[in-house]
C-alpha positions as CSV (number, residue, x, y, z in Angstrom):
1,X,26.8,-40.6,-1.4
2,X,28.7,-37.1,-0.6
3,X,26.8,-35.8,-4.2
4,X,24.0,-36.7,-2.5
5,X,24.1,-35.0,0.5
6,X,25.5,-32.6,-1.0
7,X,22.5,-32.0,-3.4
8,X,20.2,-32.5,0.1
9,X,21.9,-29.5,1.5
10,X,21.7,-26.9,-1.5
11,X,18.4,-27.9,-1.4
12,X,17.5,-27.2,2.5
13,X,19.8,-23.6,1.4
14,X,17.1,-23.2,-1.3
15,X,14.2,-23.2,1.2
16,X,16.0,-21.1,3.7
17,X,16.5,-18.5,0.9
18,X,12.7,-18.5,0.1
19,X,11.2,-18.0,3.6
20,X,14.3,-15.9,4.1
21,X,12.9,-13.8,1.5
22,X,9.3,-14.0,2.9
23,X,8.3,-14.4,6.1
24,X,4.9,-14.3,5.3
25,X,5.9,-17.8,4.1
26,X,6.0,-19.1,7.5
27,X,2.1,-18.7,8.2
28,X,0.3,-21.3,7.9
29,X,-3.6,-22.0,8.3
30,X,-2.4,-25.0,10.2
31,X,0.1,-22.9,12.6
32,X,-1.9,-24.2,16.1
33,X,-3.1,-27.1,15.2
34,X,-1.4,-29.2,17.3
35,X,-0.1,-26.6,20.1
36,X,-3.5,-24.7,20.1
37,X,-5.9,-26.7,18.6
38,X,-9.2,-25.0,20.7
39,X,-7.8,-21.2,20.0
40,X,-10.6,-20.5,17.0
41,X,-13.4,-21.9,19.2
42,X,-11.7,-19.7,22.3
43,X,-11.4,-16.4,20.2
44,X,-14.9,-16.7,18.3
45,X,-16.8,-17.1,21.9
46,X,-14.9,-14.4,22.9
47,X,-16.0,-11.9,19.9
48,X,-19.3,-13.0,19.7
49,X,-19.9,-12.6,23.6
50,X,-18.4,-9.2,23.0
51,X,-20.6,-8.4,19.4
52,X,-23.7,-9.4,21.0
53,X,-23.0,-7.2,23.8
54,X,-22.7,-4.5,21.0
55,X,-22.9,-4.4,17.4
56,X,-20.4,-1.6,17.1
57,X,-17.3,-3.6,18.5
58,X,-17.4,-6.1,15.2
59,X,-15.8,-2.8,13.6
60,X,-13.8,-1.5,16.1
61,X,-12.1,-4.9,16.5
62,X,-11.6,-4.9,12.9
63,X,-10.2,-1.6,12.4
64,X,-7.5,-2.9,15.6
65,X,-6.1,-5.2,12.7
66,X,-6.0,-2.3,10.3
67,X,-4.0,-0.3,12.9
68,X,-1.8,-2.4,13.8
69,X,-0.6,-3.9,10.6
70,X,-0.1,-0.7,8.8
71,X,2.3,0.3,11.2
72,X,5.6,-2.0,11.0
73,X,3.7,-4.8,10.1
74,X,1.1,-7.4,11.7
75,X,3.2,-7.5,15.5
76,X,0.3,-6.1,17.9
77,X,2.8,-3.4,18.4
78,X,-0.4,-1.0,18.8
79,X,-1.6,-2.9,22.0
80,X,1.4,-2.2,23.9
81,X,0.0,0.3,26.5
82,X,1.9,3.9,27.3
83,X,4.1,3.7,29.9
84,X,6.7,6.3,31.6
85,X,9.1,5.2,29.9
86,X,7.9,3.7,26.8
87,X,5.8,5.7,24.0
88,X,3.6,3.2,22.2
89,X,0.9,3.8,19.4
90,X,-2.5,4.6,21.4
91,X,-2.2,8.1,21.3
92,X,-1.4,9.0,17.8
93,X,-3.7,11.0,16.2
94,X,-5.3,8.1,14.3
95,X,-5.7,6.5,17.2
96,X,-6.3,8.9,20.5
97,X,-10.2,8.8,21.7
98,X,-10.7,6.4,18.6
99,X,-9.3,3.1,19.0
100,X,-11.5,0.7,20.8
101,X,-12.1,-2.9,21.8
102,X,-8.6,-3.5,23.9
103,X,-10.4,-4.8,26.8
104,X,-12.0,-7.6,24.6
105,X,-8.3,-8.4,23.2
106,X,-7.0,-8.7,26.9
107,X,-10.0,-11.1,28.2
108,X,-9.8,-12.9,24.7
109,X,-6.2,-13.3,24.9
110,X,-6.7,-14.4,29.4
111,X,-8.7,-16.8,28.0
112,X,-6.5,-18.3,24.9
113,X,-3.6,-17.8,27.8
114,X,-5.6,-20.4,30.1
115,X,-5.9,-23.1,27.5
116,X,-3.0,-22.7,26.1
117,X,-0.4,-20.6,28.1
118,X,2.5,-19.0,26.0
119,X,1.2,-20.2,22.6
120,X,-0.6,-18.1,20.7
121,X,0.6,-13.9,19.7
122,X,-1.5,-11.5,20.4
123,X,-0.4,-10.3,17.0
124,X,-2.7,-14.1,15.6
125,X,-5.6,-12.9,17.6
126,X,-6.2,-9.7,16.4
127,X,-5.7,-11.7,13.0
128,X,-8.5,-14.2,14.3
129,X,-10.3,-11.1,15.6
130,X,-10.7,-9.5,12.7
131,X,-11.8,-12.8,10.3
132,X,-14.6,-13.4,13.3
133,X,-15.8,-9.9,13.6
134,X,-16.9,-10.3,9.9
135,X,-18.5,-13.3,9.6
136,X,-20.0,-12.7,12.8
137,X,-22.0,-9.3,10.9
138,X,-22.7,-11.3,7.9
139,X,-19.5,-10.8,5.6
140,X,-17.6,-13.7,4.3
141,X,-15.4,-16.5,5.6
142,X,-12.1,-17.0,5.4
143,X,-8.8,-19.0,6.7
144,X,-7.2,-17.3,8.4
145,X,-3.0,-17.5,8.4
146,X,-0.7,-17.9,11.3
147,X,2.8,-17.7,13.0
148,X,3.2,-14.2,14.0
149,X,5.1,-13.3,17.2
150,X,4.4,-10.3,19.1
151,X,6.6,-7.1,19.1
152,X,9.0,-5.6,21.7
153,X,8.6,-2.2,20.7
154,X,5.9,0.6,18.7
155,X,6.2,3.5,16.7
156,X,4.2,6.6,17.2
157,X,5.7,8.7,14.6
158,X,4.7,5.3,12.3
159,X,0.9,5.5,13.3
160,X,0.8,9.5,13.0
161,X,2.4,8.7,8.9
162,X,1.0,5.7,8.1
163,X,-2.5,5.2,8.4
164,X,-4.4,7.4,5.8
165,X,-6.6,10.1,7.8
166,X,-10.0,10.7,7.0
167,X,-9.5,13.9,4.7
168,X,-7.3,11.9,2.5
169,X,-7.3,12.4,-1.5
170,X,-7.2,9.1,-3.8
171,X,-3.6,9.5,-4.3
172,X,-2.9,9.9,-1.0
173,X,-4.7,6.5,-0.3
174,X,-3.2,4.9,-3.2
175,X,0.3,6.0,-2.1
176,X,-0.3,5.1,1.6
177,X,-1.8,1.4,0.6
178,X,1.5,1.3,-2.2
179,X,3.7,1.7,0.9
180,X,2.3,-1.3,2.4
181,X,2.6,-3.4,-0.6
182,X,-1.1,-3.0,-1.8
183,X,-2.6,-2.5,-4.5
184,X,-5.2,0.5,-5.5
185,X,-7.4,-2.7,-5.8
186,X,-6.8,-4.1,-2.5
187,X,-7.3,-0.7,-1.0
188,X,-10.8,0.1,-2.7
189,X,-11.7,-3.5,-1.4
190,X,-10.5,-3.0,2.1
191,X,-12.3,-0.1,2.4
192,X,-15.4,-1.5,1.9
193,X,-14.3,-2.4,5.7
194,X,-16.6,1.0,6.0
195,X,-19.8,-0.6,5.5
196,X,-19.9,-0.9,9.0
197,X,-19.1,1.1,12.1
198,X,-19.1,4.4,13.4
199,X,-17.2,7.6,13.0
200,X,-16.4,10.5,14.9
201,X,-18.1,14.4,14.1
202,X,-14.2,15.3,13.9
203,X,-13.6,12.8,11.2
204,X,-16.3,14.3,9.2
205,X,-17.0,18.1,10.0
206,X,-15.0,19.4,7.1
207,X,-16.9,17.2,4.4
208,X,-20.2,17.8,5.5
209,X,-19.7,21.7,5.3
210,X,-17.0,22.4,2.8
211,X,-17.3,19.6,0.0
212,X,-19.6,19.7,-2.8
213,X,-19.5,16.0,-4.2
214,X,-22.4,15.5,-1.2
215,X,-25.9,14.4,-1.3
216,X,-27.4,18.0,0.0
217,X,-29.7,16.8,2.4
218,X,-27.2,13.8,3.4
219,X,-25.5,16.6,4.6
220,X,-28.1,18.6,6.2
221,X,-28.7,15.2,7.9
222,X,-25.1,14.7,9.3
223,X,-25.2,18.1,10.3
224,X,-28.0,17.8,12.8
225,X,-25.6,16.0,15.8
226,X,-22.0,17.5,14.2
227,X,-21.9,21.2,14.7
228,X,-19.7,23.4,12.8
229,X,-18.3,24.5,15.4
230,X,-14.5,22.7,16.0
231,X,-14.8,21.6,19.8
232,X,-18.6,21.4,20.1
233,X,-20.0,17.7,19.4
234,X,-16.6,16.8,18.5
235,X,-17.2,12.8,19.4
236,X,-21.0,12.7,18.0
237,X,-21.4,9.2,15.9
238,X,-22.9,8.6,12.6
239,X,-22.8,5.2,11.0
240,X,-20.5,4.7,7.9
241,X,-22.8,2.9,5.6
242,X,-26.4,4.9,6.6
243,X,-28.4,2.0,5.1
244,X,-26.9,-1.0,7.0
245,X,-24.7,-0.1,9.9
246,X,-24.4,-3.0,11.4
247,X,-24.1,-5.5,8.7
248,X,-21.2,-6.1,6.8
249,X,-22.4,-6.1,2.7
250,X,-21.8,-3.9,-0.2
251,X,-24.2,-0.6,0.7
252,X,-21.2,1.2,1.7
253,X,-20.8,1.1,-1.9
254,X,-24.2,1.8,-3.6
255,X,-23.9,4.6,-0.3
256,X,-20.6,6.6,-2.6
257,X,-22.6,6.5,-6.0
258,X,-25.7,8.5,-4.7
259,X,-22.4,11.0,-2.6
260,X,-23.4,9.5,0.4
261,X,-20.2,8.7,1.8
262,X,-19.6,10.1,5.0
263,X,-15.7,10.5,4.9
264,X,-14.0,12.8,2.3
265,X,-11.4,9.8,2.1
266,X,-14.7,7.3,1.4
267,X,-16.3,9.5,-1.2
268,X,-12.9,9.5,-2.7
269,X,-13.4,6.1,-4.0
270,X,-16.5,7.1,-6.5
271,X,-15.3,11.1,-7.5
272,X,-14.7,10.8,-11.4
273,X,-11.1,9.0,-11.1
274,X,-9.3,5.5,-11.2
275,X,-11.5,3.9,-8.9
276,X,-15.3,4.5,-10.0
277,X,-15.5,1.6,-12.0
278,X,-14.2,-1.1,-9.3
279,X,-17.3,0.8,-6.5
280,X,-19.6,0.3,-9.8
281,X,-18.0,-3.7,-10.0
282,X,-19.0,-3.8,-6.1
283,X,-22.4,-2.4,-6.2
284,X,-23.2,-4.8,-9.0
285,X,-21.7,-7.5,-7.7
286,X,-21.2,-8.7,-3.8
287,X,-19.5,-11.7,-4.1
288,X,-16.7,-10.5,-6.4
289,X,-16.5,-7.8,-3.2
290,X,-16.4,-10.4,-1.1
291,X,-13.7,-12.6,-2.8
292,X,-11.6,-9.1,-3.5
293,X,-12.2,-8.3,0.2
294,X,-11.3,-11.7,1.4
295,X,-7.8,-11.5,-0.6
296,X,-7.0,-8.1,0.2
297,X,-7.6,-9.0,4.2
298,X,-5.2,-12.0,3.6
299,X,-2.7,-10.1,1.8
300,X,-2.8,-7.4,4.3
301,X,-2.2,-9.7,6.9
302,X,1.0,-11.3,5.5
303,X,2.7,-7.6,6.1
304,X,6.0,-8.3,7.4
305,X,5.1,-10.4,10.6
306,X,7.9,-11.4,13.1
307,X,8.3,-15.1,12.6
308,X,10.3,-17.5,13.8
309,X,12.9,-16.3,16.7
310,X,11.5,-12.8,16.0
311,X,9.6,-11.1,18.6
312,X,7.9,-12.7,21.5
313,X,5.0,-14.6,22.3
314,X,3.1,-11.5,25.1
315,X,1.4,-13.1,28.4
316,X,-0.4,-10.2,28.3
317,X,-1.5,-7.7,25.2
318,X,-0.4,-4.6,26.8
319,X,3.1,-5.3,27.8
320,X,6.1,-6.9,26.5
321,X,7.2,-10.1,28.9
């Protein structure tokens, strides 16, 4: 009997050593099932109401995932809102007069919070967020894991360093996704992210004058609304993928091989290195895209979540409890 239990305890010590080692090991697909069971039907209303309002906020909601969980992990650290005394991660550079789609977090999470108060993170519904916003533009379907609390603090000086700015090189993307734990592959795949959306004239300015790996009158095109000029036209738009802005498919792809990307860091991707031959796989091929894209968003969203006792569970987005 005592070798028994005995046995029985090593073995509960061997599972506390593996989620230990993991937390991404305590998501779970299943994580609301029985304390939240409505929260995907609650979420998708909410980002459909808001897509159908505007085709635009499918990527911005999107790239709100992105944001956050490059910076200390998947903890909706980057909806905590400035305060006077607390810095959060809105107004890093990555971020200022760029982010948007917080006020369709907050009623999202109001309404998750009124059939289910306390339950659900908004760290999970920016997760849930994300997964919608695609399917809802036409990209594929996944399961979506859950379990992460929210955080009790932000890092500004983590958004300025970790998110890879729009001028980046290949290596610099590669090193910035490596930091993260991903792979050259999952970062070509989550890129693809780009096939819809908008960006900024600041974002692009300096490719559409100064590079030479650019479709000439692509250019001439782009600069029409984004003047050379640094302060004039500054926040003019111009769709990511030209062909299908608001449909989530593989043109952002078929967009790099003609040099019609409209980042530096896009065109990157498909510049005579590493990568060309996974954009080529893409082009060629949507659903292995898709599947890559699908793992790569999972994967991304295991990034050291707060599980457990960790964190909190927010009553409201912007603010800790």
């Amino acid at each position: 009997m005592a070798s028994s239990s005995f046995s029985i305890v090593v073995v509960a010590l061997g599972v506390l050593a593996v989620f230990a080692g993991s937390s991404s090991a305590q998501l779970s697909t299943n994580f609301y099932s029985k304390t939240c069971p409505k929260v995907f039907d609650t979420v998708k209303s909410g980002v459909q109401s808001a897509v159908s309002k505007e085709r635009r906020m499918g990527a911005s909601l999107l790239r709100l995932f992105f944001h956050d969980c490059f910076v200390n992990g998947c903890d909706a650290s980057l909806l905590l809102d400035d305060t006077s005394s607390f810095t959060g991660e809105q107004n890093a550079v990555p971020n200022k007069n760029s982010i948007r789609g917080l006020n369709v977090i907050d009623n999202i999470k109001s309404q998750v919070e009124s059939v289910c108060p306390g339950v659900v993170s908004c760290a999970d519904i920016l997760a849930i967020v994300a997964r919608d916003s695609v399917v809802i533009l036409g990209g594929p379907d996944w399961d979506v894991k859950l379990g992460r609390r929210d955080s009790k603090t932000a890092s500004l000086s983590g958004a300025n360093n970790n998110i890879p700015p729009p001028t980046s090189s290949l290596s610099n993307l590669i090193s910035k996704f490596q930091a993260q734990g991903l792979s050259t592959g999952d970062m070509v795949a989550l890129a693809g992210a780009h096939t819809i959306g908008q960006a900024r004239c600041t974002s692009f300015r300096a490719r559409i004058y100064n590079d030479t790996n650019i479709d000439s009158s692509f250019a001439k095109t782009r600069q029409a609304s984004c003047p050379k000029a640094s302060g004039s036209g500054d926040n003019n738009l111009a769709p990511l993928d030209l062909q299908t802005p608001t449909t989530f498919d593989n043109y952002y792809y078929k967009n790099l091989i003609v040099q019609k990307g409209l980042l530096h860091s896009d065109q990157a991707l498909y510049n005579g290195g590493s990568t060309d031959s996974t954009v080529k796989t893409y082009v060629n091929n949507p659903k292995t895209f898709y599947s890559d894209f699908v793992a790569a968003m999972i994967k991304m969203g295991d990034i050291t979540p707060l599980t457990g006792s960790q964190g909190e569970i927010r009553k409201s987005c912007g603010k800790v409890n």
